[in-house]
C-alpha positions in Angstrom: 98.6 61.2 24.4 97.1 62.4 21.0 95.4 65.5 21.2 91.7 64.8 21.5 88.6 66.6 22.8 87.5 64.6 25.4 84.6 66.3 26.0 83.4 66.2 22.5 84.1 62.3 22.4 81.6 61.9 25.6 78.7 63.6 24.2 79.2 62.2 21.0 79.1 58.8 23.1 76.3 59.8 25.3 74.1 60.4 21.8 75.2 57.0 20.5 74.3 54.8 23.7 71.0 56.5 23.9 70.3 55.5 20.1 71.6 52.2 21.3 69.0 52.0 24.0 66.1 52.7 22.3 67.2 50.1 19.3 67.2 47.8 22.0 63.8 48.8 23.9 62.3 48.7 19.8 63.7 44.9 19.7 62.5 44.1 23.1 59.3 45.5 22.3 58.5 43.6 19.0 59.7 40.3 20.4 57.0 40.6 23.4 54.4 41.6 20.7 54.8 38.8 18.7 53.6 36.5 21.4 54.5 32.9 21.9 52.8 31.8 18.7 53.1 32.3 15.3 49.7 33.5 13.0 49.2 29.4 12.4 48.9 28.8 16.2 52.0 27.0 16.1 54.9 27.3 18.9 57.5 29.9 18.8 61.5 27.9 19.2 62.4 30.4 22.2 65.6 29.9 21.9 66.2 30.3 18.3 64.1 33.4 18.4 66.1 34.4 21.6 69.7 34.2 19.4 68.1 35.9 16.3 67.0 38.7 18.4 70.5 39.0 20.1 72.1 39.0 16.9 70.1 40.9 15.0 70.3 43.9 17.6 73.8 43.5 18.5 75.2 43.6 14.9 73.1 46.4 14.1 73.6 48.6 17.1 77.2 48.3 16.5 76.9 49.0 13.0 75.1 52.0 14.1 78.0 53.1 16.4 80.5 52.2 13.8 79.5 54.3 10.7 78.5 57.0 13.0 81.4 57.2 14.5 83.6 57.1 11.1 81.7 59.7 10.0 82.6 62.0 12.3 86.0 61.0 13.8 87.3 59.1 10.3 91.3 59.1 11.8 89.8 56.8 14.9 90.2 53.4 15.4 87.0 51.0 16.4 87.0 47.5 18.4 83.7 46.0 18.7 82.2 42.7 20.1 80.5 41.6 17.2 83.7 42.9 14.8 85.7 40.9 16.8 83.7 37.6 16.6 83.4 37.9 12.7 87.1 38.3 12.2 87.4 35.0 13.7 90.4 36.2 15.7 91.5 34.8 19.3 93.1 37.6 20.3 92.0 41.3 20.6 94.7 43.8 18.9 94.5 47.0 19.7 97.3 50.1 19.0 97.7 53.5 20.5 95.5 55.4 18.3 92.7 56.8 19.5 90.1 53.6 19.4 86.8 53.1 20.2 86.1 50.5 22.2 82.2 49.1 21.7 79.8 45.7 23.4 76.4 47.1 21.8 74.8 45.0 24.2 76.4 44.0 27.5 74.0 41.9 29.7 72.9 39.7 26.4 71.1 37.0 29.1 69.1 39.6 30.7 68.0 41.4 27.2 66.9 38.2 26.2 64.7 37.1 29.0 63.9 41.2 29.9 66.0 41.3 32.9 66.6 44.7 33.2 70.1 44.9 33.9 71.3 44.9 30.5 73.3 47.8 28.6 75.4 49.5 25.6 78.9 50.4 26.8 80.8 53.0 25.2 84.8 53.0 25.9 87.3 55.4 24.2 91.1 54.5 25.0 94.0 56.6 23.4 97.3 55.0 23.9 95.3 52.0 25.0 94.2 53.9 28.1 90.3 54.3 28.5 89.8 58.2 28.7 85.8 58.3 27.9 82.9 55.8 29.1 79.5 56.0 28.6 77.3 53.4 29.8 73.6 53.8 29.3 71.1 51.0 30.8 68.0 52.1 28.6 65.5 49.9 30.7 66.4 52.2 34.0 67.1 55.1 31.8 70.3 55.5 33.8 73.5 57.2 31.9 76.8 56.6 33.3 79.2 58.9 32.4 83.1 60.4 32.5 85.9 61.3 30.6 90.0 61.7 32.3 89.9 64.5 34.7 86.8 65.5 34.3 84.8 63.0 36.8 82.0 60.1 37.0 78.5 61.2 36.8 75.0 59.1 36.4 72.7 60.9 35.2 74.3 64.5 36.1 74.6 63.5 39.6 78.8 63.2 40.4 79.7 59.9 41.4 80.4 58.0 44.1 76.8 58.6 45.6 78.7 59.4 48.8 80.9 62.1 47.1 82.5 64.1 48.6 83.1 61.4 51.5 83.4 57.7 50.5 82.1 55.7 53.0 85.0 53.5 55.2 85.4 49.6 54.5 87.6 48.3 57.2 87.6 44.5 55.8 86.0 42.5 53.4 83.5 41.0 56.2 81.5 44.3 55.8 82.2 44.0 51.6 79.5 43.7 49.0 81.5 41.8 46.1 79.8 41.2 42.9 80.9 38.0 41.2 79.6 36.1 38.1 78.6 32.6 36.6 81.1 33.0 34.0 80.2 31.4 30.5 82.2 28.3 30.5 80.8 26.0 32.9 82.6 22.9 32.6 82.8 20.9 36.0 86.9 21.6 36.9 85.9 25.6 36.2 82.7 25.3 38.2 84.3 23.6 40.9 87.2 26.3 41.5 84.7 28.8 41.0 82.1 27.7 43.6 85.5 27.1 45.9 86.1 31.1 45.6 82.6 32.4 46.2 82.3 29.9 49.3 85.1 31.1 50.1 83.9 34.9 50.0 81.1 34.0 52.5 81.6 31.5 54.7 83.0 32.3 58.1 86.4 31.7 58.5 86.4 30.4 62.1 84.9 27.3 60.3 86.5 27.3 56.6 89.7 28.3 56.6 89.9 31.3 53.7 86.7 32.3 54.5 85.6 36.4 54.1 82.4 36.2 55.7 81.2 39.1 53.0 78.5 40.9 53.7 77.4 39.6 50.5 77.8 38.6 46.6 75.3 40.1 43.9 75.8 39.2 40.4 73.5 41.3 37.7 74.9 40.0 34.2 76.7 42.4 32.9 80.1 43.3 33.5 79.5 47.2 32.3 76.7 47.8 35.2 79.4 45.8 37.6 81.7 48.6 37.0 79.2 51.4 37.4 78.1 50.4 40.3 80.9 50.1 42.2 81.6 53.1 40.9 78.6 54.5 42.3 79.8 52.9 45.7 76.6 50.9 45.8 79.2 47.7 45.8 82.3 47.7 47.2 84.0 45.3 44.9 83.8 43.5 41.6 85.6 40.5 40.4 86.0 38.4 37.1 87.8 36.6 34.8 87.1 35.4 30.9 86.0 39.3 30.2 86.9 41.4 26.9 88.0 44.9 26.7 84.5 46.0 25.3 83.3 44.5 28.3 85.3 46.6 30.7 86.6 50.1 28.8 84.0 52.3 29.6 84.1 51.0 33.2 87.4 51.2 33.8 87.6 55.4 33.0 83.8 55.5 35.3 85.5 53.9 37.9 88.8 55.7 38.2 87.1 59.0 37.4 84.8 58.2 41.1 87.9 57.6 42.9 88.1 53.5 42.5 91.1 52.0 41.8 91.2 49.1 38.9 93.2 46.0 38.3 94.3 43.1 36.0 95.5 39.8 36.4 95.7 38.2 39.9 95.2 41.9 41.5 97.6 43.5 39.7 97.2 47.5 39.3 95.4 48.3 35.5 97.8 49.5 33.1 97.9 49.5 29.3 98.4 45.6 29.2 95.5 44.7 31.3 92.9 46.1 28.5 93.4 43.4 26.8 93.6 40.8 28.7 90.6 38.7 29.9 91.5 39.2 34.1 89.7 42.2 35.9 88.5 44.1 39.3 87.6 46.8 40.7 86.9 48.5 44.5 85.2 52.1 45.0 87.0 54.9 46.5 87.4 54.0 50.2 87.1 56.4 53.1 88.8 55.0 56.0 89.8 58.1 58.2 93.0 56.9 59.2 94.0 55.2 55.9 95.0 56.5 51.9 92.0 55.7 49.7 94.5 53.8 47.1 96.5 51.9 50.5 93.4 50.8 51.6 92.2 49.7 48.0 95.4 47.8 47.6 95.2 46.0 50.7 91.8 44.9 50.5 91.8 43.9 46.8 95.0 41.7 48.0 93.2 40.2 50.5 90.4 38.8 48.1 93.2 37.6 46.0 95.1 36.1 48.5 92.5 34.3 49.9 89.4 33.1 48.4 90.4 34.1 44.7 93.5 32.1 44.9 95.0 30.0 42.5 91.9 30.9 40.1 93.0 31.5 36.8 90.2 30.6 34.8 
C-alpha cells in the first residue's frame, strides 16, 4: 500500500462532504422558493426542473470535490459519477493509485422530491481497496466516518451503536434486510425481483424459500444502506446494478464497525468486487457461542441461497 496519511485524507473528506451538503441544502432551498409557478402564473414542468436541479448540483458538487481535491493531493487519482457518465464509458477503470472515489449526490430520488435520506459519499481506495469513507446526510446533519484501522464513527460516536457488544442474530427470521427498487424496471427484472423479496418475508411453512424477515426497509440510497448497517440499526443490505461511488465509502464504514462485506452472489469483497455492480453487507454479529465473521458467512449464505437465488440482475 502507498504511503498515505489516512487521517489527513478523512478530514480533508469530512470538509468536502460538509461543503457538499450545504450546496445541496442551497439547491433544495431555491427550488422550494421558487414555487410551483413561474412570475407569468404559468406551470412549472416538475420534472424538467426536477433533472435540471439534479444535474446542476451533482456536476457542480463534484466539480467542487474534484479541483479541491487536485489541489491538494495533485499525484491522486479521482472517479466520479458524473465523470463517469460524460466519458460515455460502460465500464469503470480504476488502478492501484491512490483514487478518490466520489457520488456527489447518492439518494438523487429523495433530493429531488425532499426525502431526506439523501447524501454525498466520499470513498478513498489505494490499491483498489477503500481505506477512507465519509458519508454526510446534510438533511439529518449526520457524518459517517472511518479510515483502515482506525474505526467507524457517526458523528464522534464509535460505531456499531452497540459497540462494544454487537447484538446476536441467530437467523434471518429475526433480520432487518434493506433491499431496493432498482432502476431498471422492466417486467422479467421486476418479476425476479419481487420473487426475492417475497421470498425474504413470507413464511416458509407456506412458500418454500421463505425467510420470514423481521422486515425489509429501503431508504434510496445505497451510501445510507451501508451506514446503517453499519451502525447495526439493520442487519443486512442487499443489491445489484450499483457503482463503486455508490458503495466505497461504505464498504471502509462498514468493515471499520466490525461488518463483513461482499460481491457477487455472496462472495467475500476483495479488490475485484469494487468494480463490479453486485454488493452486501451484514453488521458485526454477537452470537455468544459463534465467530462474528462464521456467523456473517453463514447468514449472508443463507440469503443467497435461498431467496436471492439465481438473481443476477
Amino acid at each position: 500500500m502507498a504511503h498515505v496519511d489516512l487521517r489527513a485524507v478523512q478530514e480533508f473528506a469530512e470538509g468536502l462532504a460538509r461543503k457538499a451538503g450545504a450546496m445541496m441544502l442551497e439547491a433544495t432551498e431555491k427550488r422550494w422558493k421558487s414555487g410551483s409557478s413561474t412570475q407569468d402564473g404559468s406551470a412549472v414542468d416538475f420534472k424538467k426542473n426536477s433533472v435540471d436541479l439534479v444535474t446542476e448540483t451533482d456536476q457542480a458538487i463534484e466539480a467542487m470535490i474534484f479541483t479541491s481535491i487536485k489541489e491538494r493531493f495533485p499525484d491522486h487519482e479521482t472517479v466520479g459519477e458524473e465523470s463517469f457518465a460524460a466519458s460515455k464509458k460502460s465500464v469503470v477503470e480504476m488502478t492501484d493509485a491512490p483514487t478518490w472515489i466520489v457520488d456527489p449526490i447518492d439518494g438523487t430520488t429523495s433530493f429531488v422530491h425532499g426525502y431526506p435520506m439523501f447524501c454525498c459519499s466520499i470513498g478513498f481506495a489505494i490499491d483498489r481497496v477503500p481505506v477512507v469513507g465519509v458519508i454526510y446526510n446534510p438533511t439529518l446533519d449526520q457524518l459517517y466516518t472511518a479510515s483502515s484501522g482506525n474505526g467507524a464513527f457517526m458523528n464522534g460516536r464509535r460505531l456499531p451503536f452497540s459497540h462494544p457488544h454487537p447484538l446476536p442474530l441467530d437467523d434471518l427470521g429475526q433480520a432487518l434486510i434493506i433491499v431496493e427498487g432498482g432502476s431498471l424496471r422492466g417486467k422479467e427484472i421486476m418479476d425476479r425481483r419481487v420473487d426475492t423479496f417475497k421470498r425474504i418475508l413470507a413464511d416458509g411453512r407456506e412458500l418454500d424459500g421463505g425467510l420470514m424477515a423481521h422486515g425489509i426497509r429501503s431508504q434510496g440510497s445505497a451510501a445510507l444502506n451501508y451506514a446503517a448497517v453499519a451502525a447495526g440499526i439493520a442487519d443486512i443490505y442487499y443489491e445489484t446494478g450499483c457503482y463503486s461511488w455508490d458503495v466505497a465509502a461504505g464498504v471502509i464504514i462498514a468493515r471499520e464497525a466490525g461488518g463483513r462485506c461482499y460481491g457477487r452472489n455472496g462472495k467475500p469483497f476483495d479488490e475485484a468486487a469494487l468494480v463490479g455492480r453486485h454488493f452486501s453487507v451484514i453488521r458485526a454479529i454477537g452470537n455468544p457461542s459463534e465467530d462474528n465473521v462464521a456467523a456473517q458467512d453463514r447468514l449472508i449464505r443463507s440469503l443467497f441461497d435461498t431467496a436471492v437465488a439465481d438473481f443476477d440482475v
